[in-house]
N, C-alpha and C positions, 0 to 999 in steps of 0.2 A: 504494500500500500504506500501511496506515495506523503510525505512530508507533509504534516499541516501546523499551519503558522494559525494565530488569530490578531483581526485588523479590528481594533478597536471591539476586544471581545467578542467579535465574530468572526467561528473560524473558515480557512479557505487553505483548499491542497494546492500544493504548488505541482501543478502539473502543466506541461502545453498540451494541445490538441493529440499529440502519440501519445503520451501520458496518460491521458483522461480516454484512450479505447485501449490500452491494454489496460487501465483498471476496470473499464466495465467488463468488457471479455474475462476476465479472472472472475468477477462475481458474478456475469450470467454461468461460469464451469464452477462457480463454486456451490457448497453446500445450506449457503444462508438465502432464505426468501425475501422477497420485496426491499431490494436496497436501493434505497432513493440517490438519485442524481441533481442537484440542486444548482441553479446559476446564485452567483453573487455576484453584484455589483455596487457601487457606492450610495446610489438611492437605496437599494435595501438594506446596506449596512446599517444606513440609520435610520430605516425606516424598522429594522427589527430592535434599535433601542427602546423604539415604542411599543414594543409588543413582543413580552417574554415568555409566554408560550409559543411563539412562533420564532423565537431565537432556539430556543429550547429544541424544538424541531430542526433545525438547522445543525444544531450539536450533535444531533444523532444519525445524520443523514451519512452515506457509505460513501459518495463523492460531492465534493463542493468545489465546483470548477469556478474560473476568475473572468466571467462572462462579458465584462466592461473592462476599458482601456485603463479605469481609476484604479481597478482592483489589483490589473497585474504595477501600475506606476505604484499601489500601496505595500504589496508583496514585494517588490523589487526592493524600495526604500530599507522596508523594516528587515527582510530577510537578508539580503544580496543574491537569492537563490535569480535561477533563470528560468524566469516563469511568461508561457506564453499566454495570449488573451486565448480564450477558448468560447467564442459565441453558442450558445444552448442550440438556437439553430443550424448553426455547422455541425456541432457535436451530433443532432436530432438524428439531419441526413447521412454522416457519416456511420452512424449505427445502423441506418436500413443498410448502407453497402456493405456493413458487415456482417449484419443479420443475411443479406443474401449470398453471401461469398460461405456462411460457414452451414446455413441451414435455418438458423434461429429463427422463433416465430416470433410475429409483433401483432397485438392488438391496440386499436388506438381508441381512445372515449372524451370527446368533447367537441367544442367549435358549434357550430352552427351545421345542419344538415348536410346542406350544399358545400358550406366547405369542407367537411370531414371526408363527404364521397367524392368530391375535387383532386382533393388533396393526395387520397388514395391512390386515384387513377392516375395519377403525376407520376408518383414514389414507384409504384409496380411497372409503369414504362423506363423510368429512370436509371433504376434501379432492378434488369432480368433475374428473375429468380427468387426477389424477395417474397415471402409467402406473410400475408397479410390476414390472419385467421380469423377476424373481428372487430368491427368499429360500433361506434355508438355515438350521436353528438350529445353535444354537453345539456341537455333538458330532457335529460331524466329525474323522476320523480322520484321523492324521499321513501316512498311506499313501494319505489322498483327497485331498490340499491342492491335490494340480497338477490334478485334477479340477474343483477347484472356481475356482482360478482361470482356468481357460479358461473355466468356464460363466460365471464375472461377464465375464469379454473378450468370450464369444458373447454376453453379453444388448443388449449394446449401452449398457450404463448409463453414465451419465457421473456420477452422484452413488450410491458406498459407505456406508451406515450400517452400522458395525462396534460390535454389544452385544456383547462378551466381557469386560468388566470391563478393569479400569486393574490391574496391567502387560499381561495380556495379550494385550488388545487393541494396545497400541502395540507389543508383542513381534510379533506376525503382521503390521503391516503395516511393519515394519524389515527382516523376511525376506522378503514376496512381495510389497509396494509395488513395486519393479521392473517386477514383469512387470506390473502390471497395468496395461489402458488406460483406467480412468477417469478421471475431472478431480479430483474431490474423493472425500476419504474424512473423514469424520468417526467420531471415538470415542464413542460414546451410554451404554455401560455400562448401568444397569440403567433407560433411558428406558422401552424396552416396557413393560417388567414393570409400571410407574407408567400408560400409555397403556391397557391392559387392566385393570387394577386389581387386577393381580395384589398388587402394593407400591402402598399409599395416598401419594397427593403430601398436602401439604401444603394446605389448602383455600385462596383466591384472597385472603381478609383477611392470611393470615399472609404470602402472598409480597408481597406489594403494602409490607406494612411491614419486607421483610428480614429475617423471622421465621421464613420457611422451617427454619433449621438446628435454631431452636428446638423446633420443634412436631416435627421428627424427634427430636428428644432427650428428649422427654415421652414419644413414642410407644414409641423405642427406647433405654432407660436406658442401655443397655449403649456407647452412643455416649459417654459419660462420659468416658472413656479416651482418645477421641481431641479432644473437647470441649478438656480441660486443657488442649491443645496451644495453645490460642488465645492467651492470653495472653502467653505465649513469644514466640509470631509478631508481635503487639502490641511486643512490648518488641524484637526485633530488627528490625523497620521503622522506629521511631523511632531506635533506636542509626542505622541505614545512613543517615537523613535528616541527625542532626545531628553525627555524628561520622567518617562516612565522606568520603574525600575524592574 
């Protein structure tokens, strides 16, 4: 398992993008079920000071990759380790490739109708071989849950992609993680919706240069608000680097 540091008492593995598929490939071959794969980045850093049952969840989670450019600039500072950004949705796609190259099945449950069966038919052309054993969008009812997780148990899947968005998504698998038999679950939040083009990613010059958050805050002003936060996050990484003991 790879190195974990914590950035302002939330912790994050220092892994780049190879790092973070041969840990999950070790826990889809291992012996432990439902091990969550979590992004962190600097809005949730402190957005989980707010909310300590959902830090608390994060503390238990099997990978906590460094999703945002702040996280690995945060890991860098305080560790010196050499830590890559690893985007939840790079990571999402690069597990169908590898779910298809070794066998592994994948069930997905969430998004919106259209995007989940969108989405699908993307991944399964993109991706020859991948065997996709089950979807569901995200409005399912509280009175269908044990429904649904016996159909993810029946499909046989070993790898969860869970889009319900952040908290919710880590809220459903703190409740039915248990019972489930897969190997990994991962949190995607609004990947599909980006994979069908429902929601515009970020075009390939601007993530290459770490520009991704930018070109989302041109697109969507209203990101402003949570933008400010940066700086904050800046000045409490330096304070925990040279003042903490």
């Amino acid at each position: 398992m790879p190195e974990r540091i914590k950035i302002l008492g939330v912790p994050l593995d220092l892994v780049d993008m190879k790092g973070a598929l041969v840990t999950a490939d070790n826990l889809i071959n291992g012996s432990a079920n439902s091990n969550c794969v979590l992004a962190v980045n600097p809005e949730k850093i402190i957005a989980l000071h707010q909310d300590e049952w959902l830090l608390d969840f994060f503390r238990k989670a099997a990978l906590l990759i460094p999703d945002g450019i702040g996280a690995v600039w945060a890991a860098r500072t305080l560790s010196g380790a050499k830590v890559g950004r690893v985007p939840g949705a790079d990571l999402m796609q690069n597990l169908c490739a590898l779910a298809a190259k070794k066998g592994y099945k994948v069930f997905f449950y969430g998004a919106k109708e259209e995007v989940s069966a969108g989405a699908v038919d993307i991944l399964e052309q993109r991706y020859p071989g991948l065997e996709v054993v089950g979807r569901r969008n995200g409005f399912v009812q509280p009175t269908e849950m044990d429904a649904l997780v016996n159909q993810i148990n029946a499909s046989g899947a070993q790898i969860l992609f869970i889009a319900l968005g952040s908290p919710r998504q880590e809220k459903w698998v703190a409740q039915y993680g248990v019972r489930l038999q897969v190997k990994l679950i991962q949190g995607i939040g609004g990947t599909l919706d980006t994979i069908t083009g429902h929601v515009k990613r970020a075009p390939e010059f601007w993530q290459r240069f770490n520009l991704e958050w930018f070109y989302r805050l041109i697109n969507e002003p209203k990101r402003i608000t949570r933008q400010i936060k940066l700086p904050v996050f800046s000045l409490m990484v330096i304070k925990q680097k040279f003042f903490s003991r």
